[in-house]
N, C-alpha and C positions, 0 to 999 in steps of 0.2 A: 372813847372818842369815836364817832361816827365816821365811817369812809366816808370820802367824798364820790359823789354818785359823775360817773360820765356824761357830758353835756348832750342835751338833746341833737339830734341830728340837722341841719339844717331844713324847715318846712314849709310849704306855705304856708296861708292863715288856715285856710282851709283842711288843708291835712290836717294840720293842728287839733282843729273843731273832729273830726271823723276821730282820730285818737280818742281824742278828749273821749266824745260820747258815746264811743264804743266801747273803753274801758269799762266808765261807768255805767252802761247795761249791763257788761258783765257783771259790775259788782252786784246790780240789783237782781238778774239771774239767779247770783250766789244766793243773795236771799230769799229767794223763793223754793229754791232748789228742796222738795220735798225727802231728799235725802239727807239734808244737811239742817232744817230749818225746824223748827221744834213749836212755833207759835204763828197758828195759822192769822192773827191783827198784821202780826209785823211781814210776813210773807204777801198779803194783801195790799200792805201797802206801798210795798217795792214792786206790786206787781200796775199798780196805780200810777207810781213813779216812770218805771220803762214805757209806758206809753209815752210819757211825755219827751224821752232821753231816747227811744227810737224816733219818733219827730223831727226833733232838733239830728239827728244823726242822717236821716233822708234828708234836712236841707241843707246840711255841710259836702252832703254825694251831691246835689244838684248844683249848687254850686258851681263844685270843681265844674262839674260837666259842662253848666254853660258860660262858665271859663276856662273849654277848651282843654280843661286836665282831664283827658277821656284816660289816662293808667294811673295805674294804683303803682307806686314803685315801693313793689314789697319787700325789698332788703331793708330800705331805708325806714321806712313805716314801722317794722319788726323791729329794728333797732332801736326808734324810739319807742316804741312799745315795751320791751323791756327796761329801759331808762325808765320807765312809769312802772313798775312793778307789775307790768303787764303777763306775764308768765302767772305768776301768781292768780293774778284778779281773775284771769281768762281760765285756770284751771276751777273755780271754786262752781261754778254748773257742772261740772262733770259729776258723776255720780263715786263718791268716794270709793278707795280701794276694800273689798270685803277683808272683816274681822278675824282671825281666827277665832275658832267655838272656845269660852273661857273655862 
């Protein structure tokens, strides 16, 4: 049986959207991440994707801004970030921990 996950924090729409396609940069990151990614088509084409998933991520920031939500309130933000497996997703660009020699 599956836990049940903790409900999203309260957001606006907008917060919502910056999550949203922030996360999913990260994940495309992830798959570009020449440390982690093994086939340069499929790295290519997430690298194709984030353009489009930074785009949409600049107009969910303008947005807020020209309505007025000039802060970021990053308790609340982090918390639904983690509710979204955001720890995770956000870790996989980082460049993995080295191997021991086998």
């Amino acid at each position: 049986m599956v836990p049940e996950l903790p409900p999203l924090p309260a957001l606006t729409r907008a917060e919502g959207e910056v999550i949203d396609r922030y996360l999913e940069a990260a994940d495309l990151l992830g798959k570009i991440n020449p440390a982690r990614t093994t086939q340069t088509y499929s790295a290519l084409r997430a690298a194709q994707a984030l353009v489009a998933r930074a785009t949409e991520l600049r107009a969910a920031l303008e947005l807020m801004y020209e309505r007025g939500e000039h802060e970021l309130h990053t308790r609340v933000l982090a918390e639904a970030m983690r509710v979204l497996d955001g720890e995770r997703r956000a870790g996989r660009p980082a460049i993995p921990p080295e191997q021991p020699p086998r």
